[in-house]
C-alpha positions as CSV (number, residue, x, y, z in Angstrom):
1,X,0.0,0.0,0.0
2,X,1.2,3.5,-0.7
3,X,1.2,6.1,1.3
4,X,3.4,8.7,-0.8
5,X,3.4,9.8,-4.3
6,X,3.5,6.5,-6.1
7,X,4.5,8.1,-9.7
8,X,7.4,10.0,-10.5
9,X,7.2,12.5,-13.4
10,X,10.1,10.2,-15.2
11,X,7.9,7.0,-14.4
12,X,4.4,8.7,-16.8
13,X,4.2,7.2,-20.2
14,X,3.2,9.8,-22.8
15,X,0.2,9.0,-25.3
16,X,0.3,8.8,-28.8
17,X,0.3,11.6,-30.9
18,X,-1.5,10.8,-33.9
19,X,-4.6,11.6,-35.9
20,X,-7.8,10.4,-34.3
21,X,-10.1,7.8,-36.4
22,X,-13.7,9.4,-36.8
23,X,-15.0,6.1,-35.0
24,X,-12.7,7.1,-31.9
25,X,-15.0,10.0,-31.6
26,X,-16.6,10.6,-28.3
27,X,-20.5,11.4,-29.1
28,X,-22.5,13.4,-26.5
29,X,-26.4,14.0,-27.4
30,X,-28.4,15.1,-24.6
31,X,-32.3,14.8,-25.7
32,X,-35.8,17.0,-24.4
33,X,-36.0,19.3,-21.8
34,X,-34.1,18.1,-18.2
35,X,-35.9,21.2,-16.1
36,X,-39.4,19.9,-17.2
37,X,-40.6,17.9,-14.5
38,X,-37.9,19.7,-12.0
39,X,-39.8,20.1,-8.9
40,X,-40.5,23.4,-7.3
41,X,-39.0,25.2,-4.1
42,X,-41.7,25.3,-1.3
43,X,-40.9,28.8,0.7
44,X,-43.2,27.4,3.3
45,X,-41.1,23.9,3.5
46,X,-43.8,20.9,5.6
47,X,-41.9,18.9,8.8
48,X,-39.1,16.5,7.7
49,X,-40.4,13.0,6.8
50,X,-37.6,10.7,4.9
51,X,-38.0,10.5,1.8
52,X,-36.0,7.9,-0.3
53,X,-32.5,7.5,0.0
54,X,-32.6,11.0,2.5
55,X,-33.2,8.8,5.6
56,X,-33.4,10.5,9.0
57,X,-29.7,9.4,9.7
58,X,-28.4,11.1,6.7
59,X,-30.6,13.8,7.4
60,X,-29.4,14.6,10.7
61,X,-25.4,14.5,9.4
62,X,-26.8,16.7,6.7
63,X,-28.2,19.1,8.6
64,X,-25.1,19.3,10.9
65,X,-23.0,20.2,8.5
66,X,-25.2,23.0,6.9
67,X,-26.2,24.9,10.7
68,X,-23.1,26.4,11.1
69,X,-24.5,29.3,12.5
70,X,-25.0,31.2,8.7
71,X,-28.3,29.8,8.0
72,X,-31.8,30.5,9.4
73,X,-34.2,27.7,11.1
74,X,-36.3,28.2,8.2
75,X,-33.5,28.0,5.4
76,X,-32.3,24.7,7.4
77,X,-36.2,23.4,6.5
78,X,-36.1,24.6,2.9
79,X,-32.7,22.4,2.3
80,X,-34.6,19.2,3.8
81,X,-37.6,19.6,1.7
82,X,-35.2,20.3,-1.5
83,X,-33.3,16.6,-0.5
84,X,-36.5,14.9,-0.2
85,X,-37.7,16.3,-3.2
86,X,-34.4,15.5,-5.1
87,X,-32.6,12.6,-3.1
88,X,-32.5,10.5,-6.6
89,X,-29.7,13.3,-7.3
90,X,-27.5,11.8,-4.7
91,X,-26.0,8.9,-3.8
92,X,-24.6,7.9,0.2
93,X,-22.9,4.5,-1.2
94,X,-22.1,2.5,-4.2
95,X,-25.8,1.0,-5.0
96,X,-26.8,4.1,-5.7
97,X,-24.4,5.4,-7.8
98,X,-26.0,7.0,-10.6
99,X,-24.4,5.9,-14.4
100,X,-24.6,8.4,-17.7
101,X,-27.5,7.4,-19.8
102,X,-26.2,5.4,-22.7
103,X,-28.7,7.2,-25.3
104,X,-26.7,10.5,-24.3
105,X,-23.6,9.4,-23.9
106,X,-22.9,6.1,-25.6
107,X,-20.3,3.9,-24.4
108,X,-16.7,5.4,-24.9
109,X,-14.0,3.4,-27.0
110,X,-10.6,3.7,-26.6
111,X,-8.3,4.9,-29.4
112,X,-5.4,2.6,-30.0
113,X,-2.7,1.8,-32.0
114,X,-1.4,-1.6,-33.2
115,X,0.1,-2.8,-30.5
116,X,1.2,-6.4,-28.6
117,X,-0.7,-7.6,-25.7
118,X,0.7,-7.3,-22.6
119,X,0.8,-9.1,-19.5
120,X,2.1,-7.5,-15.7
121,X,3.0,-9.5,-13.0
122,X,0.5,-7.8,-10.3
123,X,1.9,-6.6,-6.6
124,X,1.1,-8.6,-4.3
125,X,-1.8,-7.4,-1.5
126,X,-0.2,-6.8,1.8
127,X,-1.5,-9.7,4.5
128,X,-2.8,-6.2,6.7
129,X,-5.0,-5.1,4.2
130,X,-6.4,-8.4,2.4
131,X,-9.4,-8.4,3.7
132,X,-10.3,-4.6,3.3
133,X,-9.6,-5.3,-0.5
134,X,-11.5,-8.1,-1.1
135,X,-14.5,-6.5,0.4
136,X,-13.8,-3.0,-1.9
137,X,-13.2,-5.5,-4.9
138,X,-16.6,-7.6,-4.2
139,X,-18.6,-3.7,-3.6
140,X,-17.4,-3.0,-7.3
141,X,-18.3,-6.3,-8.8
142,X,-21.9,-5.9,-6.8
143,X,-22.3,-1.7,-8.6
144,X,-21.3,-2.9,-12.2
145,X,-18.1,-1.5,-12.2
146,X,-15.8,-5.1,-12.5
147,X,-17.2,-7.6,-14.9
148,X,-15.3,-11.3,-15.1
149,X,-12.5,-11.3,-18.1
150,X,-10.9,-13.4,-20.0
151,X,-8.5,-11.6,-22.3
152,X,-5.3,-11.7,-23.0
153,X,-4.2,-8.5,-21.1
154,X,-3.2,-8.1,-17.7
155,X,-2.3,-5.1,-16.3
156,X,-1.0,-4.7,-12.3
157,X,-2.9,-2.5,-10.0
158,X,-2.7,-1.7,-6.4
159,X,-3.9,0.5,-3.4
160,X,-2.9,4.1,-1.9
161,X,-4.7,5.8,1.2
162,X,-7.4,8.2,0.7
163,X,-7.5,12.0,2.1
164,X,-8.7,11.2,5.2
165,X,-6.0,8.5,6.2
166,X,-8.0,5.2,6.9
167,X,-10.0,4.6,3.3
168,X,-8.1,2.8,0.4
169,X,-8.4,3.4,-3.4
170,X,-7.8,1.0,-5.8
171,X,-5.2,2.5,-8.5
172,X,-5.1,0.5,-12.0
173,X,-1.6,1.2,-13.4
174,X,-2.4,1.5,-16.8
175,X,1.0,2.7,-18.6
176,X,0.9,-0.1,-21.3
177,X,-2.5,0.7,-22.1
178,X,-1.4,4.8,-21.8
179,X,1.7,4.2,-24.1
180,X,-0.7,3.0,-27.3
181,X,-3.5,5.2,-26.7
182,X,-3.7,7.9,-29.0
183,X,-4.0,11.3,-26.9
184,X,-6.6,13.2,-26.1
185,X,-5.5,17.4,-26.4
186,X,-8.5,18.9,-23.8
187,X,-7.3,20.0,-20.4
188,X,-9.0,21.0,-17.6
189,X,-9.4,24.7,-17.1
190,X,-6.8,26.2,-15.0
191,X,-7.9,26.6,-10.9
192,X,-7.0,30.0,-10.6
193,X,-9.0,31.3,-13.1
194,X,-12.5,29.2,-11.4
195,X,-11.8,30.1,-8.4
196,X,-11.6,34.1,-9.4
197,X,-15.5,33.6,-10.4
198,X,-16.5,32.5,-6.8
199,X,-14.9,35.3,-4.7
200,X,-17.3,38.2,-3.1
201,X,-20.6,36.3,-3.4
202,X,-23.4,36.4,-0.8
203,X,-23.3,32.7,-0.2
204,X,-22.0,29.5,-2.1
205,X,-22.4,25.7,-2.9
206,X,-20.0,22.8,-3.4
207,X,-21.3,20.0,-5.7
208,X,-19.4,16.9,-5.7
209,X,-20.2,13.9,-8.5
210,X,-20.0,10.7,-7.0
211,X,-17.0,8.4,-8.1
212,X,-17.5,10.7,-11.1
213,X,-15.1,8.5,-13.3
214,X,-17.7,5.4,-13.0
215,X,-20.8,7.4,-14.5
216,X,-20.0,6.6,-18.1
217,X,-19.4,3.0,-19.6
218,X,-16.2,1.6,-21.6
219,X,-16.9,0.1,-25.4
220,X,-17.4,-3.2,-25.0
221,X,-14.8,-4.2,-27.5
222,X,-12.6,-1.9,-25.3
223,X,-12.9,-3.7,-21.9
224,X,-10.4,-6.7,-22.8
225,X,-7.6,-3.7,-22.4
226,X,-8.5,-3.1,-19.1
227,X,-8.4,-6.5,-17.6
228,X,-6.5,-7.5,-14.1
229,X,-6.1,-10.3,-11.9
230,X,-7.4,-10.4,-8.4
231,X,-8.3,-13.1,-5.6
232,X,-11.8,-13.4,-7.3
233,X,-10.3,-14.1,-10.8
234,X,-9.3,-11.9,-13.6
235,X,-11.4,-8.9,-14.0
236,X,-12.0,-6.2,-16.4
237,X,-13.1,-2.4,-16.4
238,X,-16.6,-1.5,-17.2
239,X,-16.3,1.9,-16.6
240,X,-13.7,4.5,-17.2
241,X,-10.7,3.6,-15.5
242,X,-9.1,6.1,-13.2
243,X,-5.3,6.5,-14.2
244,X,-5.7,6.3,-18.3
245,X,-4.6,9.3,-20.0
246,X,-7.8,10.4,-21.5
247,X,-10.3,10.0,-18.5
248,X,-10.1,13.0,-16.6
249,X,-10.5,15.3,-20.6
250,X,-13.4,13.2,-21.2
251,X,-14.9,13.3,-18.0
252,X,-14.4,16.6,-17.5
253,X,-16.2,17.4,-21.0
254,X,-19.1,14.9,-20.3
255,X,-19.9,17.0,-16.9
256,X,-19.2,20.4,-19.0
257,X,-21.6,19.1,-21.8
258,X,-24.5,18.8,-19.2
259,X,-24.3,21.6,-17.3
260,X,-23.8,24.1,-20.5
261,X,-26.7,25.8,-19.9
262,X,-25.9,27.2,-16.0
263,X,-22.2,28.4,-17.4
264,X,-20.2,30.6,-16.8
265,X,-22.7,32.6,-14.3
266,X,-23.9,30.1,-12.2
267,X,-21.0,27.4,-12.1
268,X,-17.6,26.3,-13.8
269,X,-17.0,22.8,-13.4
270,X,-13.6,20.9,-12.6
271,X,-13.3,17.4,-13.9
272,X,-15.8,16.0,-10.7
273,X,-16.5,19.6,-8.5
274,X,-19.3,21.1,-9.9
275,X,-18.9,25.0,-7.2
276,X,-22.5,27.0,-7.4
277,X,-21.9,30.9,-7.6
278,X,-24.4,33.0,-5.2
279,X,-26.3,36.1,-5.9
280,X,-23.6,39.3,-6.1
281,X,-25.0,40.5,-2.9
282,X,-27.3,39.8,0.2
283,X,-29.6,42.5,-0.2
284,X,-28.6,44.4,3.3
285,X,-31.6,46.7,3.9
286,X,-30.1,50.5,4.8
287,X,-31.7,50.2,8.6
288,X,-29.8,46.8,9.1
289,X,-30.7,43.1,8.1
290,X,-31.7,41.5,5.0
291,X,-33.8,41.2,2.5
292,X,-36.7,38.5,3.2
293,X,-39.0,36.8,0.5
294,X,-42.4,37.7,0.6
295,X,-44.2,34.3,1.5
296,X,-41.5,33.3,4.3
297,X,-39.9,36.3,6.7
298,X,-37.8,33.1,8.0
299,X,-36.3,32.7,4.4
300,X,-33.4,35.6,3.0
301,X,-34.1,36.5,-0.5
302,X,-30.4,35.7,-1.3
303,X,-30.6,32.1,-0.1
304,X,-33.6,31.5,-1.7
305,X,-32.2,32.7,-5.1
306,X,-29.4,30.4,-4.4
307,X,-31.6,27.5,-3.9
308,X,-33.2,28.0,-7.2
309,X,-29.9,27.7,-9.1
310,X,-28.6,24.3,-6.9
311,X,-31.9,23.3,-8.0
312,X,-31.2,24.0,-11.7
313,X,-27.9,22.1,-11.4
314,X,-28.9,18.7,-9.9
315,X,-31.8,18.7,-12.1
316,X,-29.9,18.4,-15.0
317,X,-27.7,16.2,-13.3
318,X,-30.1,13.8,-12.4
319,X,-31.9,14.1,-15.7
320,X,-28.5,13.1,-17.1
321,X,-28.3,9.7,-14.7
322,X,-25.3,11.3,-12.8
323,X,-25.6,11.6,-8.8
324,X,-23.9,13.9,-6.4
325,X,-22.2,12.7,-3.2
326,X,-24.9,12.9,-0.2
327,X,-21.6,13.3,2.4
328,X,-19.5,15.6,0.3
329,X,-21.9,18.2,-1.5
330,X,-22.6,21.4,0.5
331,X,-25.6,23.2,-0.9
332,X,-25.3,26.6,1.2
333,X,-22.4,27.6,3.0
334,X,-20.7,31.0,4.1
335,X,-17.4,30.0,3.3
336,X,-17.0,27.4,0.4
337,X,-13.7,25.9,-0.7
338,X,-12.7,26.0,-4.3
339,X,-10.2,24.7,-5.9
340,X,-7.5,25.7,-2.5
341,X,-9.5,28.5,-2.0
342,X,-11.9,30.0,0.7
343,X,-14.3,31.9,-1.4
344,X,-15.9,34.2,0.9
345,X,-18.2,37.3,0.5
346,X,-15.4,39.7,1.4
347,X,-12.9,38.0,-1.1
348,X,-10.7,34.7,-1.2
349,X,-8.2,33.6,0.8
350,X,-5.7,30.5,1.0
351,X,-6.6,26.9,2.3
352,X,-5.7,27.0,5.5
353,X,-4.4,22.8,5.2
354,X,-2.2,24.0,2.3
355,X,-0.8,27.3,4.5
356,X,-0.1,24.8,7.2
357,X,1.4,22.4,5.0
358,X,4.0,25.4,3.5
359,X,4.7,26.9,6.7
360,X,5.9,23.1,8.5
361,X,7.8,22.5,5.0
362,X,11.5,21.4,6.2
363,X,14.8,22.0,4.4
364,X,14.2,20.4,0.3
365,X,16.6,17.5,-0.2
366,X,16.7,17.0,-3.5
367,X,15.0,19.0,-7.2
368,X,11.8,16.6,-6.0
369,X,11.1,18.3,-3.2
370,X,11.4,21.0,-4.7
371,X,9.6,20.8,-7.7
372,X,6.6,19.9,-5.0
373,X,7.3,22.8,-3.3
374,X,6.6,24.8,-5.7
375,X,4.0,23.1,-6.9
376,X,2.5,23.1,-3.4
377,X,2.7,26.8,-2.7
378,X,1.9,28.0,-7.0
379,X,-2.2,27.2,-6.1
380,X,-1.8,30.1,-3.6
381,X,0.6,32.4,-5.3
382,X,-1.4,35.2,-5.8
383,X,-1.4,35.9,-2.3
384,X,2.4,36.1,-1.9
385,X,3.8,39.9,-3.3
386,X,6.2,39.4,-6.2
387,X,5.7,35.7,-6.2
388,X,8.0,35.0,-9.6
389,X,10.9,36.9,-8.6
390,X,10.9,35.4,-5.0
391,X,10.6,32.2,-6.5
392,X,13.3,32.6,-8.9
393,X,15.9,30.9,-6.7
394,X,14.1,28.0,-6.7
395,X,13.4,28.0,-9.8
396,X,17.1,28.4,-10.9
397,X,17.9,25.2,-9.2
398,X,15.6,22.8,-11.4
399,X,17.2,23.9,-14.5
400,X,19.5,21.7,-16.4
401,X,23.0,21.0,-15.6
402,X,22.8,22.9,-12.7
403,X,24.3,21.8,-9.3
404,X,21.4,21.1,-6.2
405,X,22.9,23.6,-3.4
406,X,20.5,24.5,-1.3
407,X,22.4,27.3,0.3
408,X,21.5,30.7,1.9
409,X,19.9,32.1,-1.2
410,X,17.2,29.4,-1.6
411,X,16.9,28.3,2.3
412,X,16.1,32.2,2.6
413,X,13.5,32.8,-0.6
414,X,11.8,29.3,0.7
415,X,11.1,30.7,4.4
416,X,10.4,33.8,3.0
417,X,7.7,31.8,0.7
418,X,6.5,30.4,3.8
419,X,6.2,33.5,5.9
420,X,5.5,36.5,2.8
421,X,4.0,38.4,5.8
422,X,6.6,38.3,8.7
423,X,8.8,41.5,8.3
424,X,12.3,42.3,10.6
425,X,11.8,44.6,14.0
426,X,12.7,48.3,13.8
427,X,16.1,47.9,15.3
428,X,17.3,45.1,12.4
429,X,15.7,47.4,9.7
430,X,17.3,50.1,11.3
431,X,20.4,48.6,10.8
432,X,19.6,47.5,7.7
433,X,18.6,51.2,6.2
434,X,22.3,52.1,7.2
435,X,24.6,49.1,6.1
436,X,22.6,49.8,2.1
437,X,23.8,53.3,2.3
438,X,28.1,51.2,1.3
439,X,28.1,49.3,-1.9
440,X,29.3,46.0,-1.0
441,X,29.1,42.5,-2.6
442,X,27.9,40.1,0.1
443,X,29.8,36.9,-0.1
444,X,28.5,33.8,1.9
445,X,31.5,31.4,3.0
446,X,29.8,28.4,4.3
447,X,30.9,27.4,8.2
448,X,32.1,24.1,7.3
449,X,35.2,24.8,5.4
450,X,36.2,27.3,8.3
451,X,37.1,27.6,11.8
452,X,36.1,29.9,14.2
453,X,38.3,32.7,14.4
454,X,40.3,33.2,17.9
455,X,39.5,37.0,17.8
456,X,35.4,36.7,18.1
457,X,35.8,34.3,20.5
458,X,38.3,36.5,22.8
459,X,36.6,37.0,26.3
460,X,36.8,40.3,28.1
461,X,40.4,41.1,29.9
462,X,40.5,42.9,33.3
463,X,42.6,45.8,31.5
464,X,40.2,46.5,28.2
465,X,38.7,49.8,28.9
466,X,34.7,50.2,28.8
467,X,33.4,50.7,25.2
468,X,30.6,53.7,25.3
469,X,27.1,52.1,24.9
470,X,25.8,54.1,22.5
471,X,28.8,55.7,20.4
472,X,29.2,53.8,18.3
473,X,25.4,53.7,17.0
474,X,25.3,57.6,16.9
475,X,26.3,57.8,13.3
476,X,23.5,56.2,12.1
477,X,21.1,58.3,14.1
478,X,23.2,61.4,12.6
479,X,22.1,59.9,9.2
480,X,18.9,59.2,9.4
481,X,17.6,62.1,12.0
482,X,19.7,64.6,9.8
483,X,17.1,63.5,6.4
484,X,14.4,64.8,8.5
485,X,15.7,68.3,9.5
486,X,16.9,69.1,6.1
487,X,14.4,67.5,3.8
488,X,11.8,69.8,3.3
489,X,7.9,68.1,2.9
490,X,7.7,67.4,-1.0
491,X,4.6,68.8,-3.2
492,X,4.7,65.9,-5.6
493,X,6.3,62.7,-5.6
494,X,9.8,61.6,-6.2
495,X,11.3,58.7,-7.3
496,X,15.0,57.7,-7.6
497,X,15.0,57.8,-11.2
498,X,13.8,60.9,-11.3
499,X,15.5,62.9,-9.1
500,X,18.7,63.6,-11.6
501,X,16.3,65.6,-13.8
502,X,15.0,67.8,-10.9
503,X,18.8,69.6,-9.9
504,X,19.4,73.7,-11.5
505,X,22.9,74.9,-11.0
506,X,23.9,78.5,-10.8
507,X,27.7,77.6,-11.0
508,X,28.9,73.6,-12.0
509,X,31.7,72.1,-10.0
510,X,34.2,69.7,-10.6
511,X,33.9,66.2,-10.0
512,X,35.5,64.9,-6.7
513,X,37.1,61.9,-9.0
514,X,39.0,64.3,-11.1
515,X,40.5,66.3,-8.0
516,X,43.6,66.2,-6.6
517,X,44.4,64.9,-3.2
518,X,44.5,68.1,-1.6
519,X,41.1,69.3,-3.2
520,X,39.5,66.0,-1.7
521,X,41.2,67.3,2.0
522,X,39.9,70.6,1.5
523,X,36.3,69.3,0.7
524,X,36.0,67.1,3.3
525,X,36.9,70.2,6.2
526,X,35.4,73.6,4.2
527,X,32.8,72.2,1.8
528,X,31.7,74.5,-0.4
529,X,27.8,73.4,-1.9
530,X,26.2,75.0,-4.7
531,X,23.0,76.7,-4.5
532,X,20.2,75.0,-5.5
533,X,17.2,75.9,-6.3
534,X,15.1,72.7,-4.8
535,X,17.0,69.3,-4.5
536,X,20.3,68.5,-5.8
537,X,21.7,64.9,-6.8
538,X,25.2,65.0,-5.4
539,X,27.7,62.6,-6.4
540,X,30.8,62.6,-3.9
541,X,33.0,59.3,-3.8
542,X,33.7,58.7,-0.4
543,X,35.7,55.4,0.8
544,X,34.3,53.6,3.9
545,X,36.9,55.7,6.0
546,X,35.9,59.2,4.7
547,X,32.2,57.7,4.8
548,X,32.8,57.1,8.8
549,X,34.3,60.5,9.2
550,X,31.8,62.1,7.3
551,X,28.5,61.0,8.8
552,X,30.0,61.3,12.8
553,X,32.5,64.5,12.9
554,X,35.6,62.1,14.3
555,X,38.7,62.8,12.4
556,X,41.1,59.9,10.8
557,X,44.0,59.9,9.6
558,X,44.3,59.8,5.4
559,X,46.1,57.2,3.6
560,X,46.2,58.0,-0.7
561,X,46.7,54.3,-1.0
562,X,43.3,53.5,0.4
563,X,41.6,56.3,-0.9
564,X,39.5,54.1,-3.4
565,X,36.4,55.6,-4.1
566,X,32.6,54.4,-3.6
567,X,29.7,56.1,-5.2
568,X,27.1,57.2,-3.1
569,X,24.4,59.2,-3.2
570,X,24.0,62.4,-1.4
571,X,20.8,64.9,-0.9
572,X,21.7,68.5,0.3
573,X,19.1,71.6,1.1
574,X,20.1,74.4,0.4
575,X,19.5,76.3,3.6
576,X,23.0,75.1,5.1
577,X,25.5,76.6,2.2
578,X,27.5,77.9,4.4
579,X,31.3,77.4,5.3
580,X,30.8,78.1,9.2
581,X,28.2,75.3,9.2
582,X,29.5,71.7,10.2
583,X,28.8,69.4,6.8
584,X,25.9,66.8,7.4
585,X,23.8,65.0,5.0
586,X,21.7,62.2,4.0
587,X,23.0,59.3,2.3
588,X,21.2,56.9,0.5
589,X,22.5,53.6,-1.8
């Protein structure tokens, strides 16, 4: 049994790329009207009495999960009497699946080359889980799904846990029949883009088709390829098998196909998830509360429009022979989940499974993880600021011929991935604002080819005299609380680009770089500034040393030999041009 990925992107067989026969050609012909004998919403809904399959017990786990506190007493009755009324749309178990009718959708099959037989050896059933797997095999033989076989084709199969931890799934491995199949182009549409239609509704609904892959039937002259050994004989497929490459496109345009009519403004299906949009607004009255309908004050005109359209929807469904899952459908809900996404009326936000999953994401090992990173955190990227160029680190590793070292760069975009929100504490970006006003190249020497130096690790000596607490922190106050004093309030915005265009000089002065020595000295002790008019760009090239002396007022010593010059970047007001006053400024990178 698997509990983990069980295929690797270099273990998929591709299809075959080749021109489709016109007998290969998947027919869908939906005949009459399916809303003509739809039965009508009752806004004054009669006492619960089950009804079909909606039986008191699946009533009561129903209602439990609809009375979250969102709906009225009133609503709760109107989703009751809309079960009873349409419990043939759902199904609680495997008996009551529902199947495609085969007069609109005939049996589908499958498009393959001239091939060989093949025959698998199949994995063996773990000793734990026999019994479990007998009894899922002899449900599916019981629903129509296995049929006896007796082809010449066997393919392996085997089983991988469900979402909730405890259910298994039986998984056909069909890359033999995938590798002669030729391909079918249609792809779902992309999650993003469905779930952008469900955001800022009143209310919303969650439709899911039950083991939506078994509603429509294989050709019979298809089956033989599907065929498998188990303890109950070999077996074949009647339906369309989960994990051949052309399932999910078909499937996906078979739900499509019958629910044309309610899209794009009422729902966009995916593949099996059929979401229902709700009205654009509650109708909030201007002295508080909602809007009611007429023949019910217990019943919200928003709901009740909302009921209407999940109406519409299983209708068709029905009409269609499909069936809904009785456990997994929500019909009305505040909040619904899309796709990774909590669709509210406010807005969407992120799956709060997957933000868990990202934030407890350890150290990646290998391009695997993270590939699956990636592909973890991409459903909720639009909620991360400058996603692709945050990303890109990552995203440099899984190219070709590079080496995997998951280093500072990438350990650092990957937690900042995981936390886009969590910014430093004023004294770090303090210190940040001031170590961006050098130009340095930051070179990371990893700790494993190095020692710790004796020097940091020195402990203090009775004779070393006390180091001020504060000094040595005051030039980057003198900085920063100098840019305030001097910086007048602008009128209009300024950006960094612009700011070279913005400078009028009554007299132009050399640049420091082609000064002598002695100019540079002379600068440095009686600056002389230009006037300006509003804001000058001023270029000095200062080295660290000068930089040190500048900013704080404490003299050192000069040395030509070190007197390599960094640009910088240097804004002046005008108001202190004068020789007498002490030369301060605000840097900036």
């Amino acid at each position: 049994m698997q509990k983990k990925k069980y295929k690797s992107v270099a273990l998929k067989v591709q299809p075959v790329l080749a021109t489709l026969p016109n007998r290969f050609r998947i027919v869908r012909n939906i005949q009459g009207d399916p809303l003509a004998d739809m039965p009508s919403l009752d806004p004054n809904p009669p006492s619960f009495v089950p009804t079909g399959r909606y039986t008191q017990a699946r009533r009561d786990a129903f209602r439990k999960a609809h009375n979250t506190g969102f709906l009225w007493p009133a609503e709760l009755d109107l989703i009751d009497d809309f079960m009873c009324k349409q419990h043939e749309g759902f199904a609680w178990d495997d008996m009551e699946r529902g199947r495609f009718r085969q007069d609109f959708f005939p049996p589908v099959e499958i498009p393959v080359i001239e091939h060989k037989p093949w025959v698998q050896r199949n994995i063996p059933i773990p000793p734990g889980i026999f019994d479990e797997v007998c009894r899922i095999i002899r449900k599916k033989i019981e629903a129509g799904v296995y049929e006896p076989s007796n082809s010449s084709y066997r393919s392996r199969w085997f089983c991988i846990l469900k979402k909730d931890g405890k259910a298994l799934r039986l998984v056909h491995s069909l890359e033999p029949l995938n590798a002669v199949t030729i391909q079918h182009s249609g792809v779902p549409p992309i999650p993003e883009h469905i779930a952008e239609k469900f955001g800022n509704r009143a209310c919303g609904g969650m439709l899911d088709l039950y083991v939506g892959y078994d509603e429509r039937e294989i050709a019979e002259s298809s089956r033989d390829l599907t065929s498998f050994q188990t303890p109950y004989g070999a077996l074949r497929l009647v339906t369309l098998p989960m994990g051949w490459t052309n399932a999910v496109p078909i499937f996906h345009d078979n739900v499509t196909y019958i629910l044309q009519p309610e899209i794009p403004h009422i729902t966009i299906s995916y593949i099996d998830d059929v979401p229902v949009r709700g009205p654009e607004t509650r109708y909030e009255l201007p002295e508080g509360g909602y809007e009611v309908i007429a023949t019910n004050p217990g019943i919200r005109r928003f709901v009740w429009e909302h009921m209407h359209s999940i109406n519409r929807i299983v209708q068709r469904m029905r009409y269609s022979g499909g069936t809904f899952s009785g456990t997994k459908s929500l019909l009305v809900a505040e909040e619904t989940l899309i796709i990774g996404h909590r669709c509210t009326y406010k807005g969407r936000l992120p799956e709060e499974s997957r933000v868990k999953a990202i934030e407890n994401w350890g150290p990646c090992k290998d391009l695997s993880e993270v590939r699956a990173f990636l592909d973890t955190i991409g459903v909720v990227h639009i909620f991360i600021h400058n996603f692709a160029q945050c990303a890109h680190p990552l995203v440099y590793l899984m190219r070709k011929d590079i080496p995997f070292e998951f280093e500072v760069d990438a350990r650092y975009i990957k937690g900042m991935l995981q936390n886009p929100d969590i910014a430093p504490s004023a004294s770090i970006n303090r210190w940040i604002v001031a170590i961006l006003t050098f130009y340095f190249t930051l070179v990371h020497v990893p700790g494993t080819n190095h020692g710790p130096d004796g020097l940091s690790r020195r402990p203090r000596q009775p004779d070393d005299e006390d180091e001020p607490e504060d000094d040595f922190e005051d030039w980057i106050d003198r900085i920063h609380g100098f840019a305030h004093i001097v910086n007048p309030h602008p009128t209009q915005k300024v950006t960094r680009d612009s700011l070279t265009s913005m400078y009028a000089l009554e007299k132009l002065q050399p640049d420091l770089r082609q000064s002598s020595q002695k100019e540079k000295e002379n600068h440095r002790t009686h600056p002389k500034i230009p006037t300006i008019s509003y804001l000058e760009v001023f270029k000095p090239s200062l080295s660290t040393k000068d930089f040190y002396s500048f900013a704080t007022g404490i003299g050192h010593s000069s040395d030509q030999h070190n007197s390599q010059m960094q640009t910088t970047r240097l804004l002046l007001s005008s108001q202190y041009n004068s020789s007498s006053t002490p030369l301060q400024g605000a840097l900036y990178p």
